[in-house]
N, C-alpha and C positions, 0 to 999 in steps of 0.2 A: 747454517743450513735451514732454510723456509722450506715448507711440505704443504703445499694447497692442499685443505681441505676442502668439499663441497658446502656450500651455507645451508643450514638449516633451517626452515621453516619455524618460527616462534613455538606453534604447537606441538612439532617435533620433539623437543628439548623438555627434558625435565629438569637438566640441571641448566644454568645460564647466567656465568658468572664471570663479572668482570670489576678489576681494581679491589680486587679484596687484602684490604691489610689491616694486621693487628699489630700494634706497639701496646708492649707492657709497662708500666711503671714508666710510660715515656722517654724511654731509651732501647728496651730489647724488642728489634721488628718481627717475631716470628711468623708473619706473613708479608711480604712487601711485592703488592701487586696483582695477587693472581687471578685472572684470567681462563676459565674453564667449561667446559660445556659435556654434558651428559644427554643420551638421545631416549626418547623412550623406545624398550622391543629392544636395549643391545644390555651385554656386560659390559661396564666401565671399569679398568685396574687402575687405584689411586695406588702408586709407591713411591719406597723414598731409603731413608737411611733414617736411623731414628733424629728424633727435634728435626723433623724438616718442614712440619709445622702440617702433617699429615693432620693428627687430632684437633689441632686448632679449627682447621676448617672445615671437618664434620662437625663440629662442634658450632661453628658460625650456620651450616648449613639446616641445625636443628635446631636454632637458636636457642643456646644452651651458653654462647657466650655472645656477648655485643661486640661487631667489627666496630672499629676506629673510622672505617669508611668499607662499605660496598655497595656495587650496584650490580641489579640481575635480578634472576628471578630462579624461583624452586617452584615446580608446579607449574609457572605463571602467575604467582604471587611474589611479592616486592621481597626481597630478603629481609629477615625477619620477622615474617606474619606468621604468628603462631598459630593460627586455626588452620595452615598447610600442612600442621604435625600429623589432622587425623588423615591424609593419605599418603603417609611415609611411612614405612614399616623400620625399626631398627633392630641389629643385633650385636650388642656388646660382645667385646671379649671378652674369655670366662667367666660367662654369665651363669648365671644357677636359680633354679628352681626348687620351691620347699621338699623334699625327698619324699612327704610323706604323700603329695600331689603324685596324680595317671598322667603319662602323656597326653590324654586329651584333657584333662581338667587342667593342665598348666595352658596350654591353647586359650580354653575357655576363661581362662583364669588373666590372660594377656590382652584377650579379647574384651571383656569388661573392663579395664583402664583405658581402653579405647573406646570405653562406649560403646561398643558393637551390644548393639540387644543382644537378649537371651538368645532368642530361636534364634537369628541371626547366626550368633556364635559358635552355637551346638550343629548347625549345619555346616559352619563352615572349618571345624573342629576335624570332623569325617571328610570332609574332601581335603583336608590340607595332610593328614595323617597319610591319606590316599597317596599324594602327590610325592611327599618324603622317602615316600618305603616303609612308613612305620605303621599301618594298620591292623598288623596284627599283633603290633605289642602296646596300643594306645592306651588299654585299659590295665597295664600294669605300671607301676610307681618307679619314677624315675630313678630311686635309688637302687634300680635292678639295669640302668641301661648302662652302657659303653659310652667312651667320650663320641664316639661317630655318632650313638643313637641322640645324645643329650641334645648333640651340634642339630641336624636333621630337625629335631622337635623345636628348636629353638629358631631354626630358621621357618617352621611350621607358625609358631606364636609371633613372628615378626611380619607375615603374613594373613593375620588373622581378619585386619581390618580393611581387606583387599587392596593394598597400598600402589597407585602407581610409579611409586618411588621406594625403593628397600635400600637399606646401607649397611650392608654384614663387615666388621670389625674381624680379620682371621678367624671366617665361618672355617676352613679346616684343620686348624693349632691342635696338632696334639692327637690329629686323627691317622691312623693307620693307613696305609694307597688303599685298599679295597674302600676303607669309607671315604676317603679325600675323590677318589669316581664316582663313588654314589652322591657326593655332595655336590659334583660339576655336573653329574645329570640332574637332577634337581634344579639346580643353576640355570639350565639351557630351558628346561619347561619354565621356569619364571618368566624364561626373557621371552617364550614363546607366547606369553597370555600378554604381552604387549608390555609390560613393567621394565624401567629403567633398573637394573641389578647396581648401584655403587659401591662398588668390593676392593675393599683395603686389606694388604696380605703382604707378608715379607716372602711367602714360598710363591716363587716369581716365574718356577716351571709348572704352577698350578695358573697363574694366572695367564700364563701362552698360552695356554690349552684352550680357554675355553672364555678369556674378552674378546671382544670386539674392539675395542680401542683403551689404551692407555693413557696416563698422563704421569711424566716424573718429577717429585719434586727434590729441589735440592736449596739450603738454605733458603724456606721461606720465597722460593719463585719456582716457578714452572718452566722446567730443562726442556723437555721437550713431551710432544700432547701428539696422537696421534694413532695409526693403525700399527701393525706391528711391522707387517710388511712395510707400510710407507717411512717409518721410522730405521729400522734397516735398509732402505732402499740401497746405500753405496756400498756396501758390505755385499749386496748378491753377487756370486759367481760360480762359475764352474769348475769343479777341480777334476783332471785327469792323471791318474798315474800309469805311468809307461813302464815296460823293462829297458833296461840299459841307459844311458845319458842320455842328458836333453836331444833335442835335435837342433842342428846347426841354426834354421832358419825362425826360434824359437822365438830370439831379441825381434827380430824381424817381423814376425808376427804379432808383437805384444803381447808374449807372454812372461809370466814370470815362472822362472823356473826353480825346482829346490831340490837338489838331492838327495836321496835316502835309501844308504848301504849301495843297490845295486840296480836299482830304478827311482824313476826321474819324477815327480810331482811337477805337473802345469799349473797352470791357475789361469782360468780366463775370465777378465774382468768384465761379466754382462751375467744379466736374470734372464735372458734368450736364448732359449734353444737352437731357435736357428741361427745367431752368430758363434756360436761352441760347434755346429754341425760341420764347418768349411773346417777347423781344425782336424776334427774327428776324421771325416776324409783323407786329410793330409795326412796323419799319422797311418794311416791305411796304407795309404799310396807306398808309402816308403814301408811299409810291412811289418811295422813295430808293432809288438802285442800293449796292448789296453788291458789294464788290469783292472781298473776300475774308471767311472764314470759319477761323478754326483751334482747337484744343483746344493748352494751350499749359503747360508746369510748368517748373521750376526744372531744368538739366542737373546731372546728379553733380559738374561741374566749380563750378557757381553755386550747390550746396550746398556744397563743399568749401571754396569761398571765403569764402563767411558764417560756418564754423565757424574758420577760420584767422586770421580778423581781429577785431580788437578792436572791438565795436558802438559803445564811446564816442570811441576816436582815429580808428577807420579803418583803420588800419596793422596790418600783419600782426604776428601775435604772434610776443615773440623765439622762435629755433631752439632745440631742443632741451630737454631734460627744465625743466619750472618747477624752478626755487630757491626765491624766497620769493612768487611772486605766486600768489595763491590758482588751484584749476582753473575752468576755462571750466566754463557751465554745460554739464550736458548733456542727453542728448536721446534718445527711443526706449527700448525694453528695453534695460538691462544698463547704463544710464550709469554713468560712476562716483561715486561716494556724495564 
């Protein structure tokens, strides 16, 4: 399955990557090929299953490790220029701060490793405290915050040196739903100041919610890259449950039919309203009650599973970078060759 995506404009792209591979020790590939592109102004969800070579290539992306071979760019600079670090913001997972540090002094405090002048920092300390939700607790010591507040402040110090590139590491592990919302609204103002979000996260109902496009990796290549919608596209359809058995002219229609106790479940295979509407009539006409009606696709999570397991055993494919079994196919713009 190929998914055209629209081409992007060089400037568009903050992220822009392609043939990226790492061989370790000259035998294990934990990257072989990949291919990727991140826009600026959207959220990007990188996932995977673990060893699927997620870390390796934030890791290539921060040059923090040297690819074996890549070409692209971050920023608009070649991969691996380190002077592109000062406008990327990072946030490790469980990261921590000295306890004895204010939420704005650890800001301040992230802000100076980055060079960001004083007053620079101090100003932008107070707007970012703003932006988080955390301004009224900025001048108290982080050993008094919650894991939500730490996450928040920390995705505040990752933002310090106005980056238009950020790369949160499970910004919400460990947080509660009332702070896992407060950190996607957060999230959405980032991507509204024009900054590329690239968000790594195994909670994969957190990352429907609120990416703009996705990309799955699975041994060391790229399963498939894309919208979420465009990535479930053959999964859309309609389901209608009726009372009583199917109706005769069901097969005939192309429906598929499923029984259950004492009404009948349809399923119409399209994302169109008005090809399910000629059904909906029909079932009218002959005077069966509708019980229900819904528009219905595949979750990120029941994509993520189809790409993770083997179509001819079942069984999820082994952890970590392939050795010698060939890659999964893939899928969408930027799969890997």
């Amino acid at each position: 399955m190929r998914i055209p995506v629209a081409e992007s404009a060089p400037s568009e792209l903050a992220v822009d990557l392609h043939e990226v591979r790492k061989v370790y020790r000259g035998k294990v590939e934990a990257l072989r090929g990949i291919t990727m592109q991140a826009r600026r102004g959207e959220v990007f969800g990188l996932l995977g299953p673990n060893g699927a070579g997620k870390s390796t290539l934030v890791k290539i992306m921060l040059t923090v490790v040297k690819p074996t071979r890549a070409e692209g760019t971050i920023l608009g600079e070649k991969v691996g220029t380190k002077s592109v670090l000062g406008r990327v913001g990072y946030l490790p997972e469980k990261h921590r701060f000295p306890e004895y540090l204010t939420g704005r002094q650890a800001i301040e405090f992230a802000g100076a490793m980055c060079r960001v002048d004083r007053a620079d920092r101090r100003r932008r300390a107070g707007e970012l405290l703003e932006l988080v939700g955390m301004a009224d607790w900025g001048d108290r010591k982080v050993s008094t915050y919650s894991k939500g507040m730490m996450q928040r402040v920390g995705i505040a110090a990752a933002m310090v040196n106005d980056p238009d590139l950020v790369v949160l590491d499970e910004p919400t592990d460990g947080v509660d739903p009332v702070g896992r919302r407060d950190i996607r609204d957060v999230l959405v103002r980032i991507r509204e100041r024009g900054t590329c979000v690239f968000l790594n996260s195994h909670l994969l109902s957190e990352l429907e919610m609120v990416c703009d496009r996705v990309a799955i990796l699975v041994q060391g290549t790229v399963a498939a890259q894309g919208t979420i919608d465009e990535l479930t596209a053959e999964s859309h359809r309609y389901e209608i449950v009726v009372d009583g058995d199917a109706p005769a002219w069901a097969a005939e229609a192309g429906l598929r039919a499923e029984g259950r106790d004492d009404r009948t479940l349809l399923i119409v295979a399209t994302a169109e309203a008005a090809k399910a509407q000629p059904v909906v009539d029909r079932l009218r006409a002959d005077g069966r009650t509708i019980v229900s009606l819904r528009p219905v696709r595949e979750s990120l999570e029941d994509l993520f599973m189809r790409f993770v397991h083997d179509p001819e055993t079942g069984r999820a494919r082994p952890p970590g970078a392939a050795r010698s079994s060939p890659p999964v196919a893939s899928a969408g713009r930027g799969g890997a060759a």
